[in-house]
N, C-alpha and C positions, 0 to 999 in steps of 0.2 A: 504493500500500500504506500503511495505517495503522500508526502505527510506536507502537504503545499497543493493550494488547488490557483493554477493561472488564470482560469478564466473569471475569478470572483475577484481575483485582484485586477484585472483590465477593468471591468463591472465596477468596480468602484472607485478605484482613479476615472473612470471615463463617465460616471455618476457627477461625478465633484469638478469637472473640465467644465459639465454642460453645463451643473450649477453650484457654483460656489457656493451660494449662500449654507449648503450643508454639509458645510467642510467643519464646523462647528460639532453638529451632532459626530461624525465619523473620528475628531478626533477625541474624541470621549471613551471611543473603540480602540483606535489605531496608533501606532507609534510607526514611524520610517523602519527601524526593524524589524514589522511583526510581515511584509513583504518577503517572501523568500525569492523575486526574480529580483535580480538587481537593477534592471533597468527600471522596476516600477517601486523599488524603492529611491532610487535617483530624482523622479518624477515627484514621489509623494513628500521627500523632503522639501524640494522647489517648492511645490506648492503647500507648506506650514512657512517657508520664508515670507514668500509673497504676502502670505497672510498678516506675517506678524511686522510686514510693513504696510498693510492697510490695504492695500493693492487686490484686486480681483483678479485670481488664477483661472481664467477661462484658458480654452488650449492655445491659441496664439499668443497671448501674453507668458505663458508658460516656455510656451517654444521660442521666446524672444530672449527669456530670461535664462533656458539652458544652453544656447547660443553665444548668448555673453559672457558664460562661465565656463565654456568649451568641455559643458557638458550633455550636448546635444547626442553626438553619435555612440554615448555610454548609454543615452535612454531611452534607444531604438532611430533614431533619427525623426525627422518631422511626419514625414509618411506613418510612422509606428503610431505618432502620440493622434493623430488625427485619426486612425483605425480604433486605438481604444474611446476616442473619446464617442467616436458613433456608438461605443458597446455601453454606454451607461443609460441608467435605467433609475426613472424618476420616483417609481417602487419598488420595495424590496430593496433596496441597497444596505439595511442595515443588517438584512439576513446574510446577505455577502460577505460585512465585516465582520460580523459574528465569525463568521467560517472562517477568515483568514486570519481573525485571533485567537481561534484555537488550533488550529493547524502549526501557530507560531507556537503555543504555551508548551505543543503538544513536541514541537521539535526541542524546546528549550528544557523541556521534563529528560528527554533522551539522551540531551547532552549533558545533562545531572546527572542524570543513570550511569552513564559510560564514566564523568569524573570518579564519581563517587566506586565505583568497580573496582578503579584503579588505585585506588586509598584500600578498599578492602584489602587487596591482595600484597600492599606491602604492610607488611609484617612488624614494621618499627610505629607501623601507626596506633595511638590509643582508641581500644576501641568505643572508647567516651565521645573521644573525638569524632571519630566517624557517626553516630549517633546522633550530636549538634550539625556537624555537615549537614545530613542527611534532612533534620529538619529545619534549619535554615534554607535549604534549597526546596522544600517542598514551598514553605511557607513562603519564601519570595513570589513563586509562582502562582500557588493560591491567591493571594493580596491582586493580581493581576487578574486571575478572571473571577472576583469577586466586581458585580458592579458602581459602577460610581457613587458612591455616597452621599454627592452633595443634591438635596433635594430641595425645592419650595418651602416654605415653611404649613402651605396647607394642606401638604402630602402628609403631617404627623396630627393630623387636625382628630383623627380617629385614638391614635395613642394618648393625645390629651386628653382627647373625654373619659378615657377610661379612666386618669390618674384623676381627673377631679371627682368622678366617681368613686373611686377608691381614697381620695381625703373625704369626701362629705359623711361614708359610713365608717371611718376608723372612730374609736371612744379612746376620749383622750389626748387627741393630738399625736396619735401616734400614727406613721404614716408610714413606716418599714417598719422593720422584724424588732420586737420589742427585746428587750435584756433582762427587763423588770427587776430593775434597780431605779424604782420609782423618777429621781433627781434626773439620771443622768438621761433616761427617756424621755424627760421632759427639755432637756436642752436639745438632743439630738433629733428628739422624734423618732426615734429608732434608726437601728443600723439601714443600710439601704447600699441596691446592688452597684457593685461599681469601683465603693470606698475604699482606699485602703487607711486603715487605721493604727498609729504606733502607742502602744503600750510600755513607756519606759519607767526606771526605775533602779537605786541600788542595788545587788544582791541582797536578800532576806525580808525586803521589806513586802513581798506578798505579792508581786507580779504574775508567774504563772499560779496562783493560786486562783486570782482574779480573773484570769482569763478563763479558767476550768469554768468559774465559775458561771460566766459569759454563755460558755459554751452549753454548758449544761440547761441552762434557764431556757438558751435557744430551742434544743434541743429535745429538753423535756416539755416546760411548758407553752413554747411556741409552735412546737410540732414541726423543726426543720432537721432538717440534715444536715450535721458538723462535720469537718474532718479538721482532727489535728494533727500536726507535725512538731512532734516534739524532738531534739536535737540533743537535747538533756539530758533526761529522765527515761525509763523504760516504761511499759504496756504497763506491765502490775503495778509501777510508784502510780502514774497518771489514775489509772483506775482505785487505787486504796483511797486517794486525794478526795476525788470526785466521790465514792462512799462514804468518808467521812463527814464531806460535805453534806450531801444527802438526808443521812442519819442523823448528823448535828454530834456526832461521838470523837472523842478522842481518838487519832492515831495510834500515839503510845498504847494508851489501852486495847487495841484490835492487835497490835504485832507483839503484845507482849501475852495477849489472851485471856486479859483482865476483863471479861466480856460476861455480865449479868444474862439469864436466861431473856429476859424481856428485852433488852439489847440485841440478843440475836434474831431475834423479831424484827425489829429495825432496819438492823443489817441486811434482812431478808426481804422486807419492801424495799429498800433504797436497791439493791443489787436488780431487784426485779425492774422498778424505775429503769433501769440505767440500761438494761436489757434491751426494756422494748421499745426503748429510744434508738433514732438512728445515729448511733456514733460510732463517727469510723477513727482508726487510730493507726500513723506511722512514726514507728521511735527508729527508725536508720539515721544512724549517724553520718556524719559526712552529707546529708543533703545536698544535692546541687539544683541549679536554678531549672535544667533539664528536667530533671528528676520530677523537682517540685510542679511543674508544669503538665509535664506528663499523666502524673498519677491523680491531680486536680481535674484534670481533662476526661479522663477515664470514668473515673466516681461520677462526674458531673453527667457522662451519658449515659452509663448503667442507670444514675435517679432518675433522669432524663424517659429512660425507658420504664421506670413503674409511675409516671407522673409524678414525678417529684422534681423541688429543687434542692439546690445546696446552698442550706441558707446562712453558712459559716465555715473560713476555712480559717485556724489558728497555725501561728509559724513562732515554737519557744524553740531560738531566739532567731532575730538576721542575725547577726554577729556569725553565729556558729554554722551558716549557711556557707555555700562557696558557690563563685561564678560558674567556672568550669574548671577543666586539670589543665587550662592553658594560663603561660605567666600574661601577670597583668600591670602595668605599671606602677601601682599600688594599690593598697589596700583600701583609701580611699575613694579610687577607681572601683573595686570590685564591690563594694558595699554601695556605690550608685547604682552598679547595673544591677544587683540585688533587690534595691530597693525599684528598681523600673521593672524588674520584671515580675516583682508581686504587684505591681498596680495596673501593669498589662494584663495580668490574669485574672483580676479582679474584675475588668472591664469588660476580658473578652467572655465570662462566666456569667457577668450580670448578679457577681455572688460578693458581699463585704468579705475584707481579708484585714487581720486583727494580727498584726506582728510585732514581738516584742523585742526590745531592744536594751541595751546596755545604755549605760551611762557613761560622763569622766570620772574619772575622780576629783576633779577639781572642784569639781562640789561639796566636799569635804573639807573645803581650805577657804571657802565662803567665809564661817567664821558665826557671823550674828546672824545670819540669812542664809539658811542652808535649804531654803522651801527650791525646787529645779524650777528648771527652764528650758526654753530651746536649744539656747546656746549650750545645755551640756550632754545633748544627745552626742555620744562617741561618732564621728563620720556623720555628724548633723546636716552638712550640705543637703544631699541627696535626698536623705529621710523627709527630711523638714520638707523639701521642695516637692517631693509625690505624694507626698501622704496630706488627706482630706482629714483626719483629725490627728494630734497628736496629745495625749495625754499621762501624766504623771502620777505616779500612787508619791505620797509623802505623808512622812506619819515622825510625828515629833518625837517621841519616844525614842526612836534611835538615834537621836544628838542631845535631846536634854534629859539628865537623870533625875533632874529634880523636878520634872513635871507632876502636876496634880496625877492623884490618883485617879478622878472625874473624867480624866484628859488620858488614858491608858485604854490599850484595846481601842487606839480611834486611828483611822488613814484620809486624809484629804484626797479626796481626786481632784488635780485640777487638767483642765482640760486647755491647753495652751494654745492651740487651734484649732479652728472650727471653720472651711472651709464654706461651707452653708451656712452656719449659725452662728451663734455668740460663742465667747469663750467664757469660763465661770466656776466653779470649784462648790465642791460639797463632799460632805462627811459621809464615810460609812463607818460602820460598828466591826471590826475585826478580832475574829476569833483564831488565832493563828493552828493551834491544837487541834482543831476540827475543822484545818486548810477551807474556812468559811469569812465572804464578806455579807455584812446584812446593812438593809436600810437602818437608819436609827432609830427610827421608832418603831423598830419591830423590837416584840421582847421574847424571851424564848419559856417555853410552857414547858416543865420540866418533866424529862421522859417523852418527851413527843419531839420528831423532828422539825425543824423551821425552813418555810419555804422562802427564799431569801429571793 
C-alpha cells in the first residue's frame, strides 16, 4: 500500500489556486510537509508565503512568484501548476486534506517505528529510555491528528449550561469533589478537575497524614476513586494510617495488640469502610514521571470503563519523584518538569492531583516567624508556578514549648495560593496517635469513631 495519495494532493493545491479564500480552512489541516510529492509541497509553501504577505495565491500569481524564486521547474513547470489547478474542486476538499494528513501522520508513525527498532536492538540503550522514546513519539503524533482546539466561544454554550446546572443544585457552595473539612471547602468549593495542588510542610508535622486523610473523605464519603503514590511509606504503613484514622484508635495500640474486644469491632467497620471504597495504592519507589503517567492513564480507563471517575490522585512526595534515568542539568531542572508533568496529567485526566512536597530549612532560622510561605517550598520556582493551590500544614507546637496547653493538638492550614479563590488559613484539631485531622468543633464521642 502506498502511504501518499497524489491525486488528493493536486485536488487540493488546485482547490486553493481556484480559491484562495480557503487556504484559511486547509491550513488548519495542512503543513508544507504533510505533501509527500515534492513539487506540491514546493507549491503549497508559495502559497502560505503569499499569504502571509497578504497577496492572493490564484495560479498565475503563484507561477509569477515560483519564477522569481527559480522555483518554477522544481514545481512541475507552468503547464503542471495550471493542470492541477483545473483539478480543484469547490466540495469536498477538506475530505482531501483529511486524506493527505493522514497518509503524512501515517508515514511519520513509520518512520518512528523504524527509529525506535533501531534503539531497541542496541543493546547499550536503557530500556526506560526507549519507553519515553516511544511515547514521546507517539504523542507528538497524536497532538497532530487531534483536531484544532480553538473554537467560538458559543461552541461550549452546551458545556456551560450544564456547569450552571451543576452550581444551582450543589448544597453549600460546593461545586467539585468535597474533602469535608468543612473551612477548607468553603474557600475552595471543592477540589475540581484539572488542579494541581501542593501540600507542603516540615517533616513530622502531619502532611501525609492529611492527605490520607483527603483521600479517604474523597473516597469514602464522596464516592470517588483515589489512587495514591506513595514514594515513602509501604501498602501496610499507608493502610494501618488510614484505619487508625477510621477507627479514631491508636497506632501504638493496634501494632502492639493492646486492642479491647469492642475495638476490634471498630477495626472491623473501618477495614470494611476502606474495602469497599475505591482505593487504589502504588508504594514503588523510585517513581518516574513515565511511570507516574502511565499507570494514572490506565486506572483512569479501566474506571473509565465501569462509569466511573478518578476523583483523586495523591503523589507523597515530588521530591522523591524522578524525571527520567536521563542527566538533567539540575535538580532544579528536574523538579520543574516534575512539577509540569503532574499538572499535565491532571488536565489531561480532568482529575485534581494533590502532591506533597518538602520544604527548606530555612524556615527554621526565621526565628520569631516560623509560620511558611512560598518562598520556602525546596525548588519553589516551578511548584509555585503550576500548581492552582499551594498550601501549608503549621502547627506551633513544634517551635514553641511553652505554648498553652489550649493551643496543643492544633495545625493551621494556610492556604498560600488560591488560583481561583482567596487565600486564608484555618484550624484543624490534630490527633497525631490516630494519624487523624478533625474540624474543631467536632468533639469525639468516646468509643465511637469520628467522621472527620
Amino acid at each position: 500500500m502506498s502511504l501518499y495519495d497524489e491525486e488528493s494532493e493536486q485536488i487540493v493545491i488546485g482547490s486553493i489556486l481556484q480559491s484562495p479564500d480557503i487556504f484559511g480552512d486547509i491550513s488548519q489541516i495542512l503543513r508544507a510537509e504533510d505533501f509527500y510529492v515534492e513539487k506540491h509541497r514546493i507549491i503549497f509553501q508559495c502559497i502560505s508565503e503569499e499569504v502571509d504577505e497578504q497577496n492572493t495565491p490564484d495560479s498565475l500569481f503563484v507561477i509569477s512568484s515560483l519564477k522569481k524564486n527559480n522555483n518554477l521547474e522544481k514545481a512541475g513547470n507552468r503547464a503542471y501548476i495550471i493542470h492541477v489547478a483545473d483539478m480543484g474542486s469547490s466540495i469536498g476538499f477538506k475530505n482531501h486534506a483529511e486524506r493527505v494528513k493522514e497518509f503524512s501522520l501515517r508515514r511519520n508513525l513509520l518512520l518512528q517505528l523504524k527509529e525506535l527498532e533501531k534503539k531497541t536492538t542496541d543493546s547499550s540503550a536503557k530500556f526506560e529510555e526507549l519507553l519515553s522514546d516511544s511515547e514521546k513519539a507517539i504523542f507528538k503524533i497524536s497532538d497532530r491528528f487531534v483536531q484544532d482546539s480553538v473554537v467560538h466561544i458559543k461552541k461550549i454554550k452546551d458545556e456551560f449550561t450544564e456547569f450552571l446546572e451543576r452550581v444551582r443544585d450543589t448544597e453549600g457552595g460546593i461545586t467539585g469533589i468535597a474533602t469535608h473539612f468543612k473551612k477548607f471547602d468553603s474557600i475552595t468549593s471543592g477540589l475540581k478537575g484539572g488542579q494541581l495542588l501542593i501540600l507542603a510542610a516540615r517533616p513530622g508535622v502531619g502532611k501525609t497524614t492529611f492527605a490520607l486523610n483527603i483521600a479517604q473523605n474523597i473516597a469514602i464519603r464522596s464516592k470517588y476513586p483515589v489512587l495514591i503514590f506513595s514514594l515513602e511509606m509501604t501498602r501496610l504503613e499507608l493502610l494501618l494510617r488510614m484505619v487508625c484514622a477510621e477507627a479514631h484508635l491508636s497506632s501504638e495500640k493496634i501494632q502492639k495488640g493492646y486492642i479491647q474486644k469492642r475495638e476490634w469491632q471498630l477495626i472491623s467497620n473501618s477495614v470494611s469502610s476502606l474495602y469497599s471504597a475505591d482505593i487504589f495504592l502504588d508504594d514503588s519507589p523510585g517513581l518516574n514521571t513515565w511511570e507516574f503517567k502511565q499507570r494514572s492513564r490506565r486506572l483512569a480507563m479501566q474506571l473509565q470503563k465501569q462509569n466511573k471517575k478518578l476523583g483523586l490522585i495523591v503523589v507523597d512526595y515530588l521530591q522523591l519523584m524522578t524525571e527520567s534515568t536521563r542527566l538533567v542539568e539540575s535538580r532544579q531542572m528536574e523538579v520543574s518538569r516534575i512539577s509540569r508533568a503532574l499538572k499535565l496529567i491532571a488536565k489531561e485526566l480532568d482529575t485534581p492531583v494533590l502532591a506533597l512536597s518538602q520544604m527548606n530549612r530555612s524556615i527554621e532560622q526565621r526565628g520569631k516567624d516560623p509560620r511558611p510561605q512560598l518562598s520556602d517550598l525546596r525548588e519553589s520556582g516551578a511548584i509555585e508556578q503550576d500548581a492552582d493551590i499551594v498550601m501549608f500544614i503549621h502547627r506551633e507546637e513544634m517551635y514553641n514549648l511553652d505554648i498553652e496547653e489550649t493551643k496543643k493538638n492544633q495545625a493551621e492550614i494556610i492556604i498560600a495560593k488560591h488560583r481561583a479563590g482567596p487565600t486564608d488559613s484555618f484550624k484543624l484539631a490534630f490527633l497525631k496517635d490516630k494519624s487523624i485531622f478533625m474540624d474543631m468543633e467536632i468533639r469525639e464521642e468516646p468509643g465511637e469513631p469520628v467522621h472527620y
